[in-house]
N, C-alpha and C positions, 0 to 999 in steps of 0.2 A: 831675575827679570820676569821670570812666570810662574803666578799665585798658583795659590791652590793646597797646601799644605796648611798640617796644622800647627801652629805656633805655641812649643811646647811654655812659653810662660802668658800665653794670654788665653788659656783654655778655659771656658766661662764655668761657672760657678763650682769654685775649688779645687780646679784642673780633674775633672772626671774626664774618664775615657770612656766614652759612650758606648761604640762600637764592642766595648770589654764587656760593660753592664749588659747588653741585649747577650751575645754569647755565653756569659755565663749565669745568666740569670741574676734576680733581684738577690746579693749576700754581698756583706763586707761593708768598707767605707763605702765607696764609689756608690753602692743602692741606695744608700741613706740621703746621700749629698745629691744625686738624682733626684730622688722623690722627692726633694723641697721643689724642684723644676719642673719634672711632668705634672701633667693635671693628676688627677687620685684617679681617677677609671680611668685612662690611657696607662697608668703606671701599670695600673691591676689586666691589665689586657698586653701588657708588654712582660708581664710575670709569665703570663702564662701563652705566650709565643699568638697573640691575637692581638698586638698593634695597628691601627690603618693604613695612613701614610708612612711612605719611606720616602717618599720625593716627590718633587713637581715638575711638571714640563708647561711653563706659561707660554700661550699661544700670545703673543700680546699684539693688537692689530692697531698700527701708530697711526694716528689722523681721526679716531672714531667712528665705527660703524652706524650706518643710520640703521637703528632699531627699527623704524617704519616701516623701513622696506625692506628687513629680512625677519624678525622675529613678532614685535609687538604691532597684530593683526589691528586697524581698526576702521570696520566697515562705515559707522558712524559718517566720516570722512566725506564718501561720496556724496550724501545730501547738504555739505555746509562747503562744497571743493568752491573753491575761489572769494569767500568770505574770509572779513576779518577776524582777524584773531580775537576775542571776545576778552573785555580787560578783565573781569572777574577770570576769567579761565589764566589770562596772564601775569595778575596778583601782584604785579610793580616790577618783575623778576630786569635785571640788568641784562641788555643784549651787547655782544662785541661791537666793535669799531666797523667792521666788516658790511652789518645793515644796520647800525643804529643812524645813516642818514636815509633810510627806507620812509615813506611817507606812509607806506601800505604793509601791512604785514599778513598779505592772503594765505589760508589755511588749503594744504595742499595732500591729496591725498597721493597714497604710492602707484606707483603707473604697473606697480608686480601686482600678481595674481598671488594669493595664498593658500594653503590647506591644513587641512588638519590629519595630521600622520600619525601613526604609532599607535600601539595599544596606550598611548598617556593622551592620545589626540592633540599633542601641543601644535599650534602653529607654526608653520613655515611657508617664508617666501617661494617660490620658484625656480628663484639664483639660486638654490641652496639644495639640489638636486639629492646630490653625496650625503649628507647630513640626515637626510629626511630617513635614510637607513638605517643610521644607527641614533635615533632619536628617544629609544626608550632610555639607552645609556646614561642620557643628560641629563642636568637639571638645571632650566634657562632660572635665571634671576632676572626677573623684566625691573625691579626696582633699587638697583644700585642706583647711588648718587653721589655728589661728589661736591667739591665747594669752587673748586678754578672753572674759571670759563677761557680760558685762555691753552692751548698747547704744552707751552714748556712747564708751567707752573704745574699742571695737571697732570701728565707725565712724572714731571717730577715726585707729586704726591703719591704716584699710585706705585712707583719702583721705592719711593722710601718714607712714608709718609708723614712729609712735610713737603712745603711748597719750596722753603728755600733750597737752593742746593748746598750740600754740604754732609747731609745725614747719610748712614749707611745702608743701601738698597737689601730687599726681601730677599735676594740672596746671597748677599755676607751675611745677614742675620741669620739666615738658615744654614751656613757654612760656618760660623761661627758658635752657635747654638747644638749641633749636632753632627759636626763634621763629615765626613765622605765613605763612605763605605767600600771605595776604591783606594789604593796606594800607589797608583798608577797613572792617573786619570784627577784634573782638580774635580774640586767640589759644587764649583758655580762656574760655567757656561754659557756662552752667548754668542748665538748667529743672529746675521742680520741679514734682510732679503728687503728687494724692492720690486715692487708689485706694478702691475700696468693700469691703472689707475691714476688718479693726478700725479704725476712726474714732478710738480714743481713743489712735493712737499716737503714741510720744515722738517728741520734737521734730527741726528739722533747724537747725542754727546755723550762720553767714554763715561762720565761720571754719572750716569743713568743705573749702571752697572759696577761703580765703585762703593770701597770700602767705609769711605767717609772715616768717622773716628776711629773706629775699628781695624784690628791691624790687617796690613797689607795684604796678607795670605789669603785674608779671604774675599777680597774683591774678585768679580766675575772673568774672566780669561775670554776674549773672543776669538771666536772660529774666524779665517777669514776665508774668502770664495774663490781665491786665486792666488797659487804658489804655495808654498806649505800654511796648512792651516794655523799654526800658530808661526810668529814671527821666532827667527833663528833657531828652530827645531834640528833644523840639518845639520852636521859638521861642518864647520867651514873647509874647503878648498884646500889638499895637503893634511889634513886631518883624518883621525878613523878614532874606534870606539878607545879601544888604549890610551891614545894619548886625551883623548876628551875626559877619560877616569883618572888618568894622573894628574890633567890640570885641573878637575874638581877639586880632589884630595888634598890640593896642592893650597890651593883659595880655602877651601872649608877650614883649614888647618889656619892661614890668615884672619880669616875670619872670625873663628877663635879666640885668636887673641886679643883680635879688635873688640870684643865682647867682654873677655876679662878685664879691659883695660877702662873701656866707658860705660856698659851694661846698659845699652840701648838694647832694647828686646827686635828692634827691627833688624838688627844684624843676623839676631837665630832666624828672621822670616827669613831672610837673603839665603842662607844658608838651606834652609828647608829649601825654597824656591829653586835653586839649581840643583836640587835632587830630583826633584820632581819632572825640573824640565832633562834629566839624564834619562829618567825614565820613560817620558812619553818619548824620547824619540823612537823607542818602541813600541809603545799601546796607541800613538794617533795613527803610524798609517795602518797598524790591523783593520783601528776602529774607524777609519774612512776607507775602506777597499770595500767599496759593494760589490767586489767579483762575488761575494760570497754570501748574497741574497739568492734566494728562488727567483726564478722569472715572478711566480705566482705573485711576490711583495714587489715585487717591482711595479708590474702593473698595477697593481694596487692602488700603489699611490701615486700613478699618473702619467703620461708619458714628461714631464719636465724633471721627472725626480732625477732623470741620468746629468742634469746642466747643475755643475756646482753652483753652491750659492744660493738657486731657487728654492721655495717657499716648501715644495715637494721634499728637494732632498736633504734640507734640513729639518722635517719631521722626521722622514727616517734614518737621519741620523741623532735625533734625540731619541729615537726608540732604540735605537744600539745603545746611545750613553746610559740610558735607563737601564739596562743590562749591565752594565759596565758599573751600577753605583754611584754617577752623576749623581748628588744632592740633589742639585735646582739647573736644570737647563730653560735659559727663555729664549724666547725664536721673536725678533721684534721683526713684522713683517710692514714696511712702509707704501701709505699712498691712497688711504681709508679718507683722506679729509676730504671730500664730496663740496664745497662749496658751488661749485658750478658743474655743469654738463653730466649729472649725479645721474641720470639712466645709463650714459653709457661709462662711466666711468664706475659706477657701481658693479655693472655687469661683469665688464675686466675683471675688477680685482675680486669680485668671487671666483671667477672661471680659474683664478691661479690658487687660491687656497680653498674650497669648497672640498675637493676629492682628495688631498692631502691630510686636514683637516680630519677629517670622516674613518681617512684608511689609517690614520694614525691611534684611533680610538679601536678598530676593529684588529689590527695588530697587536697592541697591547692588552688585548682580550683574550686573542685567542694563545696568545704563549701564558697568561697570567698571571702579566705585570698588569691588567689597570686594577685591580682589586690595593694594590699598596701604590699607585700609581696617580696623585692626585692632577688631571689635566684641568686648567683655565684655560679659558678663549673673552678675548674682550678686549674693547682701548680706553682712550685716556676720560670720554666721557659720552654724550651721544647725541644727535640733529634732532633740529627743532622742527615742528610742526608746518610752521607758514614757509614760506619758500623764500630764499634769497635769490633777488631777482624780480622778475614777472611772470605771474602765471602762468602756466602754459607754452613760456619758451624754454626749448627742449636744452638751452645755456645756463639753466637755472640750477640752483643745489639749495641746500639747505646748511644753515647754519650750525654752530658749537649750542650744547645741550646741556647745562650739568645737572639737572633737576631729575633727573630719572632717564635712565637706559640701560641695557640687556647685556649680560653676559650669561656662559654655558659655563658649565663646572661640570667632570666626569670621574670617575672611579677614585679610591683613596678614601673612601669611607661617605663617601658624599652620599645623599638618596636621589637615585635614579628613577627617570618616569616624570617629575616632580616639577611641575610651572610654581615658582611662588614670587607671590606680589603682584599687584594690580597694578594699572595707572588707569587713570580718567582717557573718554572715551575722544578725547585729543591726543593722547597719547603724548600731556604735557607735564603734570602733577601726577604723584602715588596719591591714590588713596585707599581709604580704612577698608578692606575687602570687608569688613563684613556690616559695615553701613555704605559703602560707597561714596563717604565724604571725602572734601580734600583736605590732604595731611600738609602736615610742614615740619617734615622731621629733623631734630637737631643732629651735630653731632656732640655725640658723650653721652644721650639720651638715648636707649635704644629705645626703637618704634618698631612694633610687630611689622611685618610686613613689609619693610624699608630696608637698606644693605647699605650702611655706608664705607667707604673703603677702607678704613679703620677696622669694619666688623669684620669684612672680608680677612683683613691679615690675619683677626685673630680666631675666626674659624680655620684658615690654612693651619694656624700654627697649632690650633688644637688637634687636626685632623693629625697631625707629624705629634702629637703627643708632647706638645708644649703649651706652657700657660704662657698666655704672650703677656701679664701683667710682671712677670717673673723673669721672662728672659731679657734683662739688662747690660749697662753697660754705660762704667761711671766716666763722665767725662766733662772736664772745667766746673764740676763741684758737683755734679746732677747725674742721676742715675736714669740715662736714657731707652727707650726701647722703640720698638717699631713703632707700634701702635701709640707713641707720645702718652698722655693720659688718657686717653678712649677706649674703643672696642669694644664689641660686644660678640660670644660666639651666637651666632644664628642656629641655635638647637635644628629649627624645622629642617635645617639644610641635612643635618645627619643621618644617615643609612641605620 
């Protein structure tokens, strides 16, 4: 009933055992059958015990942050605030359901105040207090983009990319590609927190975080915020560890034979699967007892961190899982979609992830995990320019964005300090930094200076020492992979 194990007959390319190869270094089959996998310099770096990433912890913030008014500064704004959106700047681009019956589409500057922080001097909003301290650490990407203008389809792209649902999310790909460095503990993780910002936002469904093709084991396992974090962790009622090991033994043995007899490979998952969950019922409540944090970490990241659930205590608990060998833990924090009442609604939902956020990057620094530690922050796409609504009333928000918006990347080999990518001085189109034209970048084409979410996976997977053209997985006649036929690693992004 819970993934997380590895499925000894669907071990990708020619059942290596990874965690074997990194220990005993590059000899034998297993190195040979490897190095068709890794890139050639991450291989040569995993020889010789200097690999980057081991894992990720994705901040993923659901409903889209308006970049405007925390990251991409643009003063511009003030002398054009309440004009319209100018057509050349809006180039025919498709707007939602939402204000496509708008008559006016006034250009709206951010009501925050911004600076310029850090020995990299990047910008930052005001909301974003926490951040502004450990801002050398990052490296904002102000020119991701994306193709959905819509919620679930975009979402959907960015956890598996594709729009449809059905594919298998970035982390079974990363649990399936490179398994778990815990035996204890699955390999893909997932909390979910809701933020006090718009309360009435769309939803988050299970298969954001499934396996898709891919077998079962490595679908993501969710934390939950109340009663035992995984469902039927505990023995039942009249039960104790004994008999839970003789009724294992007892199924594993059935099981067995059910496998001898039809040779369904999901049977060894099932089998793996109640091993695993025999085990956490020891390694989850270690690894949720924060008796045994310092005060010092605790306050750190906030006084919410002690409220299960919260956006707080599930970064620190992805900093323990980090520890613990988690693959991929993702924290989907909901309530970023701003369409209306976007100054105070914006405010909120920084106030709950801002110092969380921040302390989580400074934690993982100072034990050092963020050096093999690769952290994302970012949602499904980002707000537009003119305002949804009317000008100036304080009910107003901003719409869905996919043309260009900001995400932060941190440690795991990333380069730190590092703003890359431009957008025009609306803060609506990327362009050519070093003409300052506006671009229209494809995807499949890389474009200097543009991130599309395709590139993104496949810089993650380079940074974890995989060629994402390579990590496959054949299925109804086609050899599928994350990054479908796209991707491009974004060199500039590397440390």
């Amino acid at each position: 009933m819970i993934p997380g194990t590895r499925n000894p007959l669907h071990e990708s390319m020619l059942n290596i055992n990874r965690r074997q190869f990194f220990a005993r270094g590059a000899s034998g089959v297993g190195a040979a059958a490897l190095g068709s996998l890794l890139c050639p310099e991450v291989l040569a770096a995993a020889e010789s015990g200097r690999a980057r990433a081991k894992r990720v912890i994705f901040l993923f913030q659901s409903g889209a942050p308006s970049q405007l008014d925390l990251f991409d500064y643009k003063p511009a704004l003030d002398a054009v605030h309440g004009e319209e959106l100018p057509d050349h700047v809006r180039r025919g681009q498709r707007i939602t359901n939402l204000t496509a019956g708008q008559k006016s589409f006034p250009l709206n500057r951010s009501p925050f105040s911004f600076e310029r922080v850090g020995q990299s001097g990047a910008w930052v909003s005001e909301l974003l207090p926490h951040l502004k301290g450990v801002v050398d650490d990052l490296c904002f990407v102000k020119t991701m983009y994306t193709e959905a203008i819509n919620h679930d389809p975009a979402i959907t792209f960015f956890q598996s990319g594709a729009q449809q649902p059905g594919r298998p999310s970035m982390g079974s790909w990363l649990s399936y590609g490179l398994g778990s460095e815990s035996s204890d503990l699955p390999s893909y993780v997932v909390m979910l927190s809701r933020g006090s910002g718009r309360q009435n936002a769309q939803p988050l469904y299970d298969r954001l975080f499934g396996a898709g093709f891919l077998p079962t084991s490595h679908q993501g396992v969710r934390f939950r915020s109340q009663g035992d974090p995984v469902l039927y962790l505990s023995n039942p009622a009249g039960s104790d560890g004994v008999r839970r090991r003789q009724l294992l033994d007892t199924l594993g043995q059935l099981n067995q034979l059910e496998y001898d007899r039809i040779q369904d490979p999901e049977v060894l998952t099932r089998i793996a699967q109640y091993e695993l969950a025999y085990r956490m019922q020891t390694s989850v409540p270690e690894l949720t007892d924060m008796s045994t944090e310092p005060r010092s970490v605790l306050d750190l990241y906030g006084p919410d961190v002690q409220k299960k659930g919260s956006y707080a205590y599930n970064c620190l608990l992805a900093r323990r899982m980090a520890e613990r060998g988690v693959r991929f833990v993702q924290l989907f924090h909901i309530g970023w979609d701003q369409h209306n009442d976007l100054e105070s609604h914006l405010t909120n939902q920084c106030r709950d992830t801002d110092q969380a956020s921040a302390a989580l990057i400074v934690d993982l620094k100072q034990r050092g995990l963020l050096d093999d530690t690769l952290v994302i922050w970012g949602g499904e796409f980002g707000r537009t320019v003119y305002t949804q609504g009317k000008i100036g009333d304080p009910a107003a928000g901003r719409d869905h964005h996919p043309r260009c918006f900001t995400m932060w990347l941190a440690g795991g080999g990333v380069r730190p300090g590092l703003t890359y990518g431009k957008t025009d001085e609306y803060g609506y189109n990327i362009v050519d930094p070093s003409t300052d034209e506006l671009m229209s970048p494809e995807k499949g084409h890389f474009t200097p200076g543009a991130v599309h979410v395709h590139d993104l996976h496949a810089t993650m997977l380079h940074l974890l020492g995989v060629d994402h053209t390579r990590l496959t997985f054949k299925h109804q006649g086609r050899r599928h992979r994350l990054t479908d036929v796209h991707g491009h690693v974004v060199k500039d992004l590397l440390a």
